[in-house]
C-alpha positions in Angstrom: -49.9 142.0 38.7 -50.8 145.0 40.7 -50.3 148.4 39.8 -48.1 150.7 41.7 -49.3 154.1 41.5 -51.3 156.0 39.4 -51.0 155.5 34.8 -50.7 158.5 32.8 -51.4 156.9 29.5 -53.0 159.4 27.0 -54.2 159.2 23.5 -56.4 160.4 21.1 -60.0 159.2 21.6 -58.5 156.2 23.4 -55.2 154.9 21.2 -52.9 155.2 23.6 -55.3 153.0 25.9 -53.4 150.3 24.4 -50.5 151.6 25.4 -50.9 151.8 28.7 -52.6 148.3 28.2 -48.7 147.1 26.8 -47.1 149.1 29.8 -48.5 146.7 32.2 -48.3 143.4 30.3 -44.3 144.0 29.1 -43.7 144.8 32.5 -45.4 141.8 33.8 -42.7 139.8 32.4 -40.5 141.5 34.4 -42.4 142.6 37.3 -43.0 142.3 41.3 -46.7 142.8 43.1 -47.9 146.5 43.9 -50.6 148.2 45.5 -52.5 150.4 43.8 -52.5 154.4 44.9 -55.5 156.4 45.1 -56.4 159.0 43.1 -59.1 161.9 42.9 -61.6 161.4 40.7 -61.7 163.4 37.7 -64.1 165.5 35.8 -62.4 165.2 32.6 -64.2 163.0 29.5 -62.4 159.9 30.1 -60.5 158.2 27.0 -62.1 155.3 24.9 -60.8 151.8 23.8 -59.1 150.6 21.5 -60.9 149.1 18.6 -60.1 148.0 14.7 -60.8 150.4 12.1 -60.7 150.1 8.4 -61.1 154.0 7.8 -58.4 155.5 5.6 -55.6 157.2 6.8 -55.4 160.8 6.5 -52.6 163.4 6.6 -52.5 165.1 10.1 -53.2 168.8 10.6 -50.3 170.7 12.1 -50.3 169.8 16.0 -47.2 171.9 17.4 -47.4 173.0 20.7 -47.1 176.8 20.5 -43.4 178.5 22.0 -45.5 180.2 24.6 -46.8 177.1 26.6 -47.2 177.5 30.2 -46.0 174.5 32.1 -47.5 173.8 35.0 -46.1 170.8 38.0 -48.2 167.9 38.1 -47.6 165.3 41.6 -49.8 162.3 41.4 -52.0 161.8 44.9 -49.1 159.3 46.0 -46.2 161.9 45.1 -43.8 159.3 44.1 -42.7 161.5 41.3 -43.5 165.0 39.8 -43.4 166.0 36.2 -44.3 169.3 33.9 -47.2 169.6 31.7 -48.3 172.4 29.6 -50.7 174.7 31.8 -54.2 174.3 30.8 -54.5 170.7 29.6 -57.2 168.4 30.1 -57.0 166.0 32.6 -57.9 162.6 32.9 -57.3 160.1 36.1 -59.3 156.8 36.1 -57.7 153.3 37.9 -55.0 153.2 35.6 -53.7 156.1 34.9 -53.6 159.9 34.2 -53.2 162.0 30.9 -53.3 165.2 29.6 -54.7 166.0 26.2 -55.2 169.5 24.4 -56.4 169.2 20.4 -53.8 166.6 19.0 -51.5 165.9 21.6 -51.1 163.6 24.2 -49.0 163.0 27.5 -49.3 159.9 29.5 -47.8 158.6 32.8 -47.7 154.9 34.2 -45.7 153.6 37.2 -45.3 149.7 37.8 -43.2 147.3 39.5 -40.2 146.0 37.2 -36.9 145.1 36.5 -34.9 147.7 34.9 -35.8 148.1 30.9 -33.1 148.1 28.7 -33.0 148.2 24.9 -32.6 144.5 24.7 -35.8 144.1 26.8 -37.8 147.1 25.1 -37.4 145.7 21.5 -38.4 141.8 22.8 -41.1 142.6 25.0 -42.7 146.1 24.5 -42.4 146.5 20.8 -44.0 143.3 20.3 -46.8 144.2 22.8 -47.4 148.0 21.0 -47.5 146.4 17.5 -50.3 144.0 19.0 -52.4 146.1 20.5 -52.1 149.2 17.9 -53.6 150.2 14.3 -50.8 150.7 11.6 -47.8 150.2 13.8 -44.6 151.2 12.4 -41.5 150.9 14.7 -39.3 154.3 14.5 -36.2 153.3 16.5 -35.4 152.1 20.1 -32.5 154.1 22.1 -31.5 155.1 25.5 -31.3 159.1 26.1 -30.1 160.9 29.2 -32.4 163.1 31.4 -32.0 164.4 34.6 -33.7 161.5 36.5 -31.2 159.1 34.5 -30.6 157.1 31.5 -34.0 156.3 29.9 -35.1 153.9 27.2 -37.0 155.5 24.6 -39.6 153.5 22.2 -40.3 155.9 19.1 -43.0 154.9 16.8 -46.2 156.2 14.3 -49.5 154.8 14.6 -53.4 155.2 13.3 -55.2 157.2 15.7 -58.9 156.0 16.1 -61.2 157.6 13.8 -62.7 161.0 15.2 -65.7 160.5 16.3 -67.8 163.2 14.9 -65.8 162.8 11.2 -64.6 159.4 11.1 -60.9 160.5 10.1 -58.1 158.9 11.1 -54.7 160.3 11.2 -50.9 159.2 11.5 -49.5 159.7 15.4 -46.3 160.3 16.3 -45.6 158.6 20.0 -42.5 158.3 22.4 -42.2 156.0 25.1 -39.8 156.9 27.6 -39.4 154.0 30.3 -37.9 156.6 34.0 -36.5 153.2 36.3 -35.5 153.5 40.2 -35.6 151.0 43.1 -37.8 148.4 41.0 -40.4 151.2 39.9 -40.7 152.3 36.0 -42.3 155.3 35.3 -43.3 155.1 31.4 -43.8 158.7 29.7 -45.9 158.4 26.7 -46.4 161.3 24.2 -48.1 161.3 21.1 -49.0 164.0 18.4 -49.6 164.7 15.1 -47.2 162.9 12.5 -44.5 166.0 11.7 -45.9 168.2 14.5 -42.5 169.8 15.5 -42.6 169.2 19.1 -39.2 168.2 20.0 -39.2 171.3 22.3 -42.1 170.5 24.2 -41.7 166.8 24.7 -37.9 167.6 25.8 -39.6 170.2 28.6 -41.6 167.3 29.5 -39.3 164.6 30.2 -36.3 166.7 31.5 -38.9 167.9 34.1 -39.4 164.3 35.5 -38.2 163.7 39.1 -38.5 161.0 41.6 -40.1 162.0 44.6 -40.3 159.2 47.2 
């Protein structure tokens, strides 16, 4: 399939690579053709791949976002939609997508041609895709929350990040996947962070910011 505007997929030296990886194969199932957008290029370090790792598991250092985060507007080069991010934030656009990354956390964005996900389709096609394609998967819950751009289906979960590269320590994530659906476009959210980081706060900023644009 063809991808409809720009990713924002973001993870920790690459884990979230699979998820934007999943975002386009469990919407395939369900999906039309696209075109591509174009994007600027970016000078940002961009993310690695995803790769096995039998490093042990270590406890995460506190990741919250502080109270007196900036955020900034963010419109991809093809404006279809707009969205918050905290000011200051690397960024990375390549092909696929765009993220924003500062320390431990992560925010991703992904648009692609589908059908409307629901919670049936989430847990039969997505959570089998993420659990594939992702180091100590462990499924938190699947729901449907409201936001100001609509009813959203959220994927919660907790994963291994990849081991850091100058350390070699790997850490628990916390990720949600929030799946933004109009006119045969979903927008997938991705945010990941330390495992009990308390960014509630933050991540709510984030995807109540979300709007449609064209």
């Amino acid at each position: 399939m063809d991808f409809d505007t720009a990713v924002v997929v973001i993870r920790r030296h690459g884990i979230l690579a699979a998820v934007g990886l999943c975002a386009v194969a469990c919407s395939s199932a369900r999906s039309a053709g696209t075109t591509p957008a174009s994007q600027p290029a970016s000078t940002a370090p961009a993310s690695g791949t995803v790769s096995a790792t039998s490093a042990a598991t270590e406890s995460p250092p506190p990741g919250d976002i502080p109270d007196t985060t900036v955020y900034v507007a963010y419109r991809p080069a093809s404006g279809q939609y707009e969205v918050k991010v905290p000011e200051g934030w690397a960024r990375t656009i390549s092909s696929t997508g765009v993220s924003f990354t500062d320390k431990l956390n992560i925010i991703a964005i992904q648009t692609v041609r589908a059908a409307a996900p629901t919670i049936a389709s989430a847990r039969s096609a997505e959570v089998a895709q993420i659990q594939g394609s992702t180091n100590g998967f462990s499924l938190t819950g699947v729901s449907t929350v409201s936001r100001p751009a609509g009813n959203v289906v959220v994927i919660r979960y907790v994963s291994d990040s990849q081991p850091d590269p100058v350390t070699g320590k790997v850490f628990r994530d916390a990720v949600e996947r929030y799946e933004f659906y109009r006119n045969g476009t979903e927008a997938v959210v991705t945010l990941a962070g330390p495992a009990g980081a308390d960014n509630v706060d933050p991540w709510r900023t984030v995807t109540n910011s979300f709007r449609w644009r064209r």
